[in-house]
C-alpha positions as CSV (number, residue, x, y, z in Angstrom):
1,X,29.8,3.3,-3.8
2,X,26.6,4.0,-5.1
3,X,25.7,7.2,-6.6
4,X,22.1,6.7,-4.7
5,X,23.2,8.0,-1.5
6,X,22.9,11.7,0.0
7,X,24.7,13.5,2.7
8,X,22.8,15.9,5.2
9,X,24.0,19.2,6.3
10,X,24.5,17.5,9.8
11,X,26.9,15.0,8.4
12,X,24.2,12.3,8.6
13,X,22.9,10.4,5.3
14,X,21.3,7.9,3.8
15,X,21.1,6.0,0.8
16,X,18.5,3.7,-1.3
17,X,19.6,0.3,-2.8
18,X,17.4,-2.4,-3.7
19,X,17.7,-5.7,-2.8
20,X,16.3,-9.1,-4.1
21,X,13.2,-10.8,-2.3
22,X,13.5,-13.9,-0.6
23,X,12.9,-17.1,-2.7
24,X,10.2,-17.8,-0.2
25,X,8.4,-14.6,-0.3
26,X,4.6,-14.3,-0.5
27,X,4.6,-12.6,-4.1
28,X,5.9,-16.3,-5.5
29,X,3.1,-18.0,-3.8
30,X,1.6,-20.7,-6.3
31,X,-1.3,-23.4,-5.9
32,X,0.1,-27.4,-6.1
33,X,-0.2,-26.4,-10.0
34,X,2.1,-23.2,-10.3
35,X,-1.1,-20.7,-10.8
36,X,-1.8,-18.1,-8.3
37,X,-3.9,-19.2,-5.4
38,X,-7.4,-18.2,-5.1
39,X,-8.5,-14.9,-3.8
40,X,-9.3,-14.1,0.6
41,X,-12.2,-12.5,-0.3
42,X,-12.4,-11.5,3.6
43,X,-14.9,-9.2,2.4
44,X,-17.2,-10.9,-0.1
45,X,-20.3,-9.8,-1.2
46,X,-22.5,-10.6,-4.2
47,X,-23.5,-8.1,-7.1
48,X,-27.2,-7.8,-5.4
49,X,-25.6,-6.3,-2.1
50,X,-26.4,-2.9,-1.7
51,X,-23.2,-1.5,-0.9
52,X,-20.7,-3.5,-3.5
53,X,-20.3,-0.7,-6.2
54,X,-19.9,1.9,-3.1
55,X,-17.3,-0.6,-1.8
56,X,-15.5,-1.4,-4.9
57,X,-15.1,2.2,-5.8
58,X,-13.3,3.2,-2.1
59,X,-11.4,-0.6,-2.6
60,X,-10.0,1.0,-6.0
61,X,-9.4,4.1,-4.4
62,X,-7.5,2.9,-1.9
63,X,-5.4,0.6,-4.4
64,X,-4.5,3.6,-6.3
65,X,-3.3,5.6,-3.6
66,X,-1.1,2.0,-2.5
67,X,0.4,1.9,-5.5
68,X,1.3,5.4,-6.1
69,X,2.7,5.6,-2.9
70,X,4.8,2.8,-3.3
71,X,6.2,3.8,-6.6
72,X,6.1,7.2,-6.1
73,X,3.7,8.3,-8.3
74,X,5.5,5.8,-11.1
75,X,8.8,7.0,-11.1
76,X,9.8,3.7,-9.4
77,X,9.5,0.2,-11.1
78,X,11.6,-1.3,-8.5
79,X,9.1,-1.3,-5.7
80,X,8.8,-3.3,-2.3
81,X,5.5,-5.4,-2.4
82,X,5.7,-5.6,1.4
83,X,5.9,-1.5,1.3
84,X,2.6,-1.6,-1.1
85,X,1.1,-4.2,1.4
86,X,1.2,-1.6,4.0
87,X,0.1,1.4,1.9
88,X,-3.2,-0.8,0.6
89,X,-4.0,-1.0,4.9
90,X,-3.2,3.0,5.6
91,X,-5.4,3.5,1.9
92,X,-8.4,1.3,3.3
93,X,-8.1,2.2,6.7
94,X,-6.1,5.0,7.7
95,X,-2.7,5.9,9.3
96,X,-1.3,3.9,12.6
97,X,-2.8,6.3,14.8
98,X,-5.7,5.8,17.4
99,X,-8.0,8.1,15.1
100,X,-6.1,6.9,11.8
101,X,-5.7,10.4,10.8
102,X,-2.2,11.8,10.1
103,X,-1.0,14.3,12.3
104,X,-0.2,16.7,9.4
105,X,-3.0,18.2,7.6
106,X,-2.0,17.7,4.3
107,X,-1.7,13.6,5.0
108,X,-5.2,13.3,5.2
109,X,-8.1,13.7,2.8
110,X,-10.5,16.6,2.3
111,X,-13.3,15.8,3.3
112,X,-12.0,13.5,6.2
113,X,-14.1,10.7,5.7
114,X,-16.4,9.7,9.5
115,X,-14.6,7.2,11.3
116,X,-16.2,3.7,11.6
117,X,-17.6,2.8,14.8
């Protein structure tokens, strides 16, 4: 057995392993030439609009805060993409929630930042 497992006072447990992705996961996606594909860009704007360096700068944030999440703070090399996937939505957005606020305090930022209508 693994020595990455724990046992709770209750008896319960859990334990971390890691696993390979499938062959046919996104992250190997390549163009008819092996490169990666071309970017979305779902959100494109041109250096003249007025809010692209406001924008890029919460965009970084946000990919900073997906990345240190999923690696925990770096101490993981062996990350899930799909897991940093999910924390790049909760960074740019918020949580699942109806206000996208955690319901802890301390999972939110200071100041919380308006909600867009």
């Amino acid at each position: 057995m693994s020595d990455n497992y724990t046992v709770l006072p209750d008896g319960s447990g859990f334990f971390t392993a890691s696993f390979a992705l499938p062959k046919d996961h996104w992250i190997y996606k390549t163009d008819a030439d092996g490169f990666t594909p071309p970017p979305p860009m779902p959100f494109r704007m041109g250096m003249d609009h007025p809010m692209r360096e406001e924008i890029r700068e919460r965009i970084i944030a946000a990919a900073q805060y997906a990345v240190r999440a999923s690696t925990r703070c770096g101490k993981e090399t062996d990350f899930d993409p799909d897991a940093m996937v999910q924390n790049m939505i909760i960074g740019m957005i918020g949580y699942f929630t109806s206000d996208g606020l955690s319901g802890d305090t301390w999972g939110n930022p200071d100041p919380i930042p308006p909600e867009v209508k």
